[in-house]
N, C-alpha and C positions, 0 to 999 in steps of 0.2 A: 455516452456510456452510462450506465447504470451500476448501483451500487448498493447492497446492505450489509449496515454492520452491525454487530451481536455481542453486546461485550455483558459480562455479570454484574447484577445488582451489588455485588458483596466481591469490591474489587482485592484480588490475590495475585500473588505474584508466581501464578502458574499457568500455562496455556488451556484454554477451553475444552480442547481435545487434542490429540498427541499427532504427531508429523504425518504417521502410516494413516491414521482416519481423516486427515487433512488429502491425500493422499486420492483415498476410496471417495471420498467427498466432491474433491475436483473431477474425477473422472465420470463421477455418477453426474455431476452437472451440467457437463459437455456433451453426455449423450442425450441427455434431456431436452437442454436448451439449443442446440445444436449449434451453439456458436462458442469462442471461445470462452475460457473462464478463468480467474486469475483470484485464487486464495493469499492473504496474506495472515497468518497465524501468530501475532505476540501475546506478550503479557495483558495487553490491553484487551485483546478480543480477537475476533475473527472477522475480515474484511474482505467480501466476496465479491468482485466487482467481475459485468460480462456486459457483452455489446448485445443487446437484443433491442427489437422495437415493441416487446414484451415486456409488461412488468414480470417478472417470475420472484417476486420477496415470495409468496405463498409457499415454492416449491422448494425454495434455497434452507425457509423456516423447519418445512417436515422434513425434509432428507436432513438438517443439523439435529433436528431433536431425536429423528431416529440412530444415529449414531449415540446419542447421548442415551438412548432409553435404559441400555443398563448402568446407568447411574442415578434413573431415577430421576430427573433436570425436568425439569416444565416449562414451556415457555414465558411464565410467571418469573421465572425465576432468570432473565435476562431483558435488558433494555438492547430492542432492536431499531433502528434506523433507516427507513428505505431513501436513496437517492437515485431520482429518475431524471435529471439532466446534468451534463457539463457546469452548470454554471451554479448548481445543487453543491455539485460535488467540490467546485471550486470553497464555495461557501463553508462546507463543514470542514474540508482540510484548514481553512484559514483557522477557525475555530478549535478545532484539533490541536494543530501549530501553537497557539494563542498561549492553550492551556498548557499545552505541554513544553514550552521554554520558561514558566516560572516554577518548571517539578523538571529540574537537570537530570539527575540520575534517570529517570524515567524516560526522556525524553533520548539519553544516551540509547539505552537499551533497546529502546522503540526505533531511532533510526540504526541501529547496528544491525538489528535483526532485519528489520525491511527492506533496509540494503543488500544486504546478504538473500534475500528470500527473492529479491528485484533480479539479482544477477543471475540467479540460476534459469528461475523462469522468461530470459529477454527472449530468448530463441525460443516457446514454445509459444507464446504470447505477446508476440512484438509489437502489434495493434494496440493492445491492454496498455502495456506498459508503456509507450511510447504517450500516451493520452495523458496517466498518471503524471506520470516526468515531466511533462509539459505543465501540468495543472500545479503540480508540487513546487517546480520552477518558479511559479507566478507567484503563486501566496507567498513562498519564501524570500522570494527577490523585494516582495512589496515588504516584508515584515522588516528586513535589510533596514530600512529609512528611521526604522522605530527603535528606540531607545532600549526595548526589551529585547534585540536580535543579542545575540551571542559569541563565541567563538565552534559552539555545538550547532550553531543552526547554519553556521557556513560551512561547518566540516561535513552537513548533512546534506547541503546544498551543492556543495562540490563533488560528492559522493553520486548524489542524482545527475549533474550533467554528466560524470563522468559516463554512467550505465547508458544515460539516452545517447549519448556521442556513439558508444561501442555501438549501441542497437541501432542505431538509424544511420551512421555514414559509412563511405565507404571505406575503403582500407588506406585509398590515397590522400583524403580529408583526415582519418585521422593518424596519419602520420606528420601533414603537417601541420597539426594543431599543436602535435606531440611536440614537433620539432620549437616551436613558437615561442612553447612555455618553458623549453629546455634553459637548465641554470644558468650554461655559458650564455645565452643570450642575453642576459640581466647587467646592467651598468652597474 
């Protein structure tokens, strides 16, 4: 999987471009690249992550700045990130994660919204997400051991299995995973 992200020099607490050109964005991407494509829109930035044996950062760059051109934005005017393998991508989420469990509020917002943006998109991009969840999984599991984990980074972490469970098992797994963790079974 491959991945670039775009966040502003002159961080704000407003999204880069609004849901509907998030929208126009994803769709124009998919027909370009002709594989799936998997937008995630926070406070922090724009993270366009797609399965190609292509790099495409050149085309993900012109199709964001032309959405932005009437605002006047240059690519000057954003710190972009391209990730070309799994193991890239493992790296910068650890990184990511790092930074953002010792800035809580932030980190709240960031995983509320990505979860929420995770859920809607499992069904149109199961492949995406299912890779994500996995990788997010690992860095978060490994941070677990470290003294800087949370009670935010497990309600985040709990949050991700739960999306990858619904997206990738069947109905009869997960009823009895359901059943498992159910209260009356607790001593």
């Amino acid at each position: 999987m491959k991945a670039v992200f775009i966040y502003s020099k002159n961080y704000k607490k407003e999204l880069l471009i609004s849901h509907k050109e998030v929208e126009v964005l994803q769709l124009f991407l998919k027909e370009v690249i002709k594989k799936d494509v998997l937008l995630l829109n926070t406070n922090l930035g724009l993270e366009v992550y797609y399965l190609s044996s292509y790099n495409c950062l050149e085309i993900i760059i012109n199709s964001f700045l032309m959405i932005l051109s009437k605002k006047q934005r240059k690519k000057e005017d954003f710190r972009i990130i391209s990730i070309n393998s799994n193991s890239e991508l493992k790296e910068r989420a650890s990184t990511v994660f790092n930074r953002l469990i010792d800035m809580p509020m932030i980190f709240s917002s960031y995983s509320k919204s990505t979860s929420y943006q995770l859920n809607i998109c499992k069904q149109k991009n199961r492949e995406i997400v299912n890779v994500l969840l996995k990788t997010w999984q690992n860095v978060l599991s490994d941070n677990l051991d470290k003294e800087s984990s949370s009670a935010k980074t497990n309600f985040f972490l709990n949050n991700i299995c739960k999306i990858y469970l619904e997206n990738s098992c069947s109905n009869l797994i997960k009823k009895l995973i359901e059943n498992s963790f159910n209260k009356i079974r607790y001593n």
